[in-house]
C-alpha positions as CSV (number, residue, x, y, z in Angstrom):
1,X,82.6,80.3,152.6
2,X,85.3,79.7,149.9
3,X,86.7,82.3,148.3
4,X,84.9,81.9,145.2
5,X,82.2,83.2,147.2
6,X,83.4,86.7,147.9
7,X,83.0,87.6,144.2
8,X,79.8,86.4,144.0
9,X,76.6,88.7,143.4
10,X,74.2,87.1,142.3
11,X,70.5,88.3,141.1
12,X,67.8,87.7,143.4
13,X,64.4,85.7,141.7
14,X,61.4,85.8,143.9
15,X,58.8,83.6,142.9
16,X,55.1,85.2,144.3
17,X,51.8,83.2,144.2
18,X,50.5,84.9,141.1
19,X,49.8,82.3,138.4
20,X,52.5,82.7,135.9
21,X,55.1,80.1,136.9
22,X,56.6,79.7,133.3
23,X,57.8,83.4,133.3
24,X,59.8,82.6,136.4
25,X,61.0,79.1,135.1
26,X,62.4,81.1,130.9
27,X,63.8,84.7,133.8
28,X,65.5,81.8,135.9
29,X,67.2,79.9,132.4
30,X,67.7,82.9,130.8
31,X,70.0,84.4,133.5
32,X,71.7,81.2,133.8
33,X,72.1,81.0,130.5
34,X,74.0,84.3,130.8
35,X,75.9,83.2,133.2
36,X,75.0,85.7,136.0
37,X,74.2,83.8,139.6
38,X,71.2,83.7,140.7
39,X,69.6,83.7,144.7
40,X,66.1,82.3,144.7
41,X,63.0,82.4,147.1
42,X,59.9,80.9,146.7
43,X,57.2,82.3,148.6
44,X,54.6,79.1,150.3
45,X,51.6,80.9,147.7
46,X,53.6,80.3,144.4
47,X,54.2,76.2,145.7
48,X,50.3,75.9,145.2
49,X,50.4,77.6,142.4
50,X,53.4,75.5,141.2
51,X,51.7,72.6,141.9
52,X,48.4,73.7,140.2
53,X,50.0,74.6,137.0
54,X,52.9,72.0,136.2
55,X,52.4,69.3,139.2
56,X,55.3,69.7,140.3
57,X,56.1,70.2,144.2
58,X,58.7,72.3,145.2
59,X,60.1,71.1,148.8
60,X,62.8,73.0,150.6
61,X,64.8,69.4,151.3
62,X,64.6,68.4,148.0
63,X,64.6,71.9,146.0
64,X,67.3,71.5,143.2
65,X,65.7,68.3,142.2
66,X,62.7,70.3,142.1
67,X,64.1,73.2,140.5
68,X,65.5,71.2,137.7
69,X,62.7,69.6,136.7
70,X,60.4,72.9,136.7
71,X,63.2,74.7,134.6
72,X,63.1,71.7,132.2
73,X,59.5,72.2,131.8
74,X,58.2,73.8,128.3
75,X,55.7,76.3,129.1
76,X,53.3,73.7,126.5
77,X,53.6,71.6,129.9
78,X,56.0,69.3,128.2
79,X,59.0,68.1,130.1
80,X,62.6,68.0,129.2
81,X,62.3,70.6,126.6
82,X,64.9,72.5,128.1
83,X,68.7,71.5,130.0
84,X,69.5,73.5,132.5
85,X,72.5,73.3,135.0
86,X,71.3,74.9,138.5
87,X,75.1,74.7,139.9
88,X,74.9,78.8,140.4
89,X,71.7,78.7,141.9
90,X,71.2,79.2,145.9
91,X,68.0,78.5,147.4
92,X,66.4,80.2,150.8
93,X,63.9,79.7,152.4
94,X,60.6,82.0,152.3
95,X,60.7,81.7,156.1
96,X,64.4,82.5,156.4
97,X,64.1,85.6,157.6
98,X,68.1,85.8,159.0
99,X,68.8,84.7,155.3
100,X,71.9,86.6,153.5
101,X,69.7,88.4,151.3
102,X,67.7,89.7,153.9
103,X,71.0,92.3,154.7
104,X,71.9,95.2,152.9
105,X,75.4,94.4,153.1
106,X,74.7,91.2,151.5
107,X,76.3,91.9,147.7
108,X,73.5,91.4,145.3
109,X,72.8,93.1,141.3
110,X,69.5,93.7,142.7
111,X,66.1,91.5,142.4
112,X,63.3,89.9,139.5
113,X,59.8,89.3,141.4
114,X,58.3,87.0,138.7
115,X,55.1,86.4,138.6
116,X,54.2,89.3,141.2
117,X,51.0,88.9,142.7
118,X,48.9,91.9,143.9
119,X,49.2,91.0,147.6
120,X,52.9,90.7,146.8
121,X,52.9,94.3,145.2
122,X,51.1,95.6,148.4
123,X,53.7,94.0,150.9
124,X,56.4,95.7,149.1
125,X,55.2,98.8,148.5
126,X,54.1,99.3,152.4
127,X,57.6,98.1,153.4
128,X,55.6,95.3,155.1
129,X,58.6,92.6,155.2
130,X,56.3,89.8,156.2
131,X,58.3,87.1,154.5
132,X,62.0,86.9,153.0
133,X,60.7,87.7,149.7
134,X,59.2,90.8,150.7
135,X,62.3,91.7,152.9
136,X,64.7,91.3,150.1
137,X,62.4,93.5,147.6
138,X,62.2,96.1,150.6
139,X,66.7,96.2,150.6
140,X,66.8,95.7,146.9
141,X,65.3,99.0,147.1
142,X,67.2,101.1,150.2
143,X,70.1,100.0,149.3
144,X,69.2,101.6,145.2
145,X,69.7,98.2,143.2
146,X,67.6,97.2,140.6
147,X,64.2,95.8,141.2
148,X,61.6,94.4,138.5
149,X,58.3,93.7,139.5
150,X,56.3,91.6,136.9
151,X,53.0,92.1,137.9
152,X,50.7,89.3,136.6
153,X,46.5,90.1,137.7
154,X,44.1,91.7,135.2
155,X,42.0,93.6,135.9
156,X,44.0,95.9,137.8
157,X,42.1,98.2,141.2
158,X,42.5,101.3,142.1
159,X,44.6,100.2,145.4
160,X,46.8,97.8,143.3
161,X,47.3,100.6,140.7
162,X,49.0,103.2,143.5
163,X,50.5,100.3,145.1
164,X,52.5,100.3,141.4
165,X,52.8,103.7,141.2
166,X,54.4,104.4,144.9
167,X,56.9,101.3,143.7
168,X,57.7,103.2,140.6
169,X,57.7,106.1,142.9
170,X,60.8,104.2,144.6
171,X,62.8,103.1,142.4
172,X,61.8,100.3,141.2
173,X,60.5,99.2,137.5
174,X,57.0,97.7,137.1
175,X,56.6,95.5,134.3
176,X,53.6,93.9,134.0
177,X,53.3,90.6,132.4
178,X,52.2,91.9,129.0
179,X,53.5,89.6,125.5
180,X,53.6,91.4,122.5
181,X,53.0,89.8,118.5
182,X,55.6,91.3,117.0
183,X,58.0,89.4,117.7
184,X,56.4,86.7,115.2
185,X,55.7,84.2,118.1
186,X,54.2,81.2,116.9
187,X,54.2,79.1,120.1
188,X,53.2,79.6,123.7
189,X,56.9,79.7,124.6
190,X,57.4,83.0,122.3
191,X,55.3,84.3,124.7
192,X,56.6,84.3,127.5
193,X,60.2,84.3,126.6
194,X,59.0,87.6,125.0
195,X,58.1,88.7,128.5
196,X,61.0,87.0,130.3
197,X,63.3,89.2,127.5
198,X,61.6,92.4,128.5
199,X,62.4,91.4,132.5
200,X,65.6,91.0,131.8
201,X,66.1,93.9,129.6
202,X,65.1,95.8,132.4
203,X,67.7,94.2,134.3
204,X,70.2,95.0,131.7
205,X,71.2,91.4,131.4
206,X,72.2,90.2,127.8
207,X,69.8,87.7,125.6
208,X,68.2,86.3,122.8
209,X,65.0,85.5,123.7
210,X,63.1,86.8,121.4
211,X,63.4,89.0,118.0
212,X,63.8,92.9,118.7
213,X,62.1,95.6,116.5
214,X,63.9,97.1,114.0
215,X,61.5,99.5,112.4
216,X,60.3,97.3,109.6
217,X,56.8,96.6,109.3
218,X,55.6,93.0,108.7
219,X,58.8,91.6,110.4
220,X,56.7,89.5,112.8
221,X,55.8,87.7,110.4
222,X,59.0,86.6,108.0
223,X,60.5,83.1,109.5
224,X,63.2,83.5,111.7
């Protein structure tokens, strides 16, 4: 460890299996962008979901390379819309159980779980720990730091909706994957940098990802 390591605390971006991987890919260059640090872990689901949605394989050997060309993705599916510099990124294993994240005394902000799938939701909310994602969610939220849940499943049941309401019940802020028009998006990105915004609003984390409300009505839809 060099020293420039014990000032580092870093958010930690869980990736779950819920389809949704361009909300992870605008959280994970928006916080960059910001300059904050970032810890990531990609759980095995969200690699086939990864692959499924911008055919891109994410392998633990190879994962920068990976993780650069997912972040440079456009969420049209078009690549190199975006440079990104992943120097401030760590990467650990879903398997890793002994990883630093997995303590409590490991210095984090807290954690972003983008897209979170429902079976994701349930492990955290029983405490279940069954992978490193899970385990880091589960000390995000002993240890009282921020966690943001960005649920992504409609419709919702009856057990996901008090699996949400005992994590809101804990602590932690459940935002589900919801866009909003009046921003004026006029693009699939506006989207979900709209909801990438709101996740990192939550997270108290500076940006300019999409145009706030200022109590005027037809804003939306001036040009920005």
């Amino acid at each position: 460890m060099n020293a420039g390591d014990t000032e580092r605390r870093p958010w930690v971006v869980g990736v779950s299996g819920a389809s949704g991987t361009p909300y992870a890919a605008a959280v994970l260059r928006a916080l960059l962008a910001a300059g904050e640090s970032v810890d990531l872990v990609v759980s095995r689901a969200s690699r086939l979901t990864l692959l499924d949605e911008t055919g891109i394989s994410f392998r633990d050997a190879h994962w920068r390379a990976d993780l650069e060309q997912w972040l440079a993705r456009g969420a049209d599916g078009k690549p190199d819309t975006f440079r990104v510099r992943t120097d401030d990124v760590r990467y650990w294993a879903a398997g890793d159980l002994a990883a630093g994240p997995s303590s409590g005394s490991y210095a984090t902000k807290g954690m972003l779980i983008v897209p979170a799938s429902t079976a994701c939701v349930a492990g955290v909310a029983l405490g279940l720990s069954k992978d490193l994602l899970q385990r880091v969610a589960s000390v995000t939220l002993k240890e009282g730091r921020r966690l943001v849940v960005c649920v992504r499943e409609t419709p919702l049941n009856g057990q996901t909706l008090r699996h949400l309401v005992s994590l809101d019940e804990a602590g932690a802020i459940v935002l589900p994957a919801s866009p909003a028009f009046y921003a004026g998006a006029t693009h699939i990105q506006d989207l979900v940098d709209f909801v990438a915004g709101r996740m990192l609003d939550a997270a108290q984390v500076p940006h300019r990802l999409y145009r706030r409300w200022e109590g005027e009505l037809g804003g939306g839809s001036r040009e920005g």
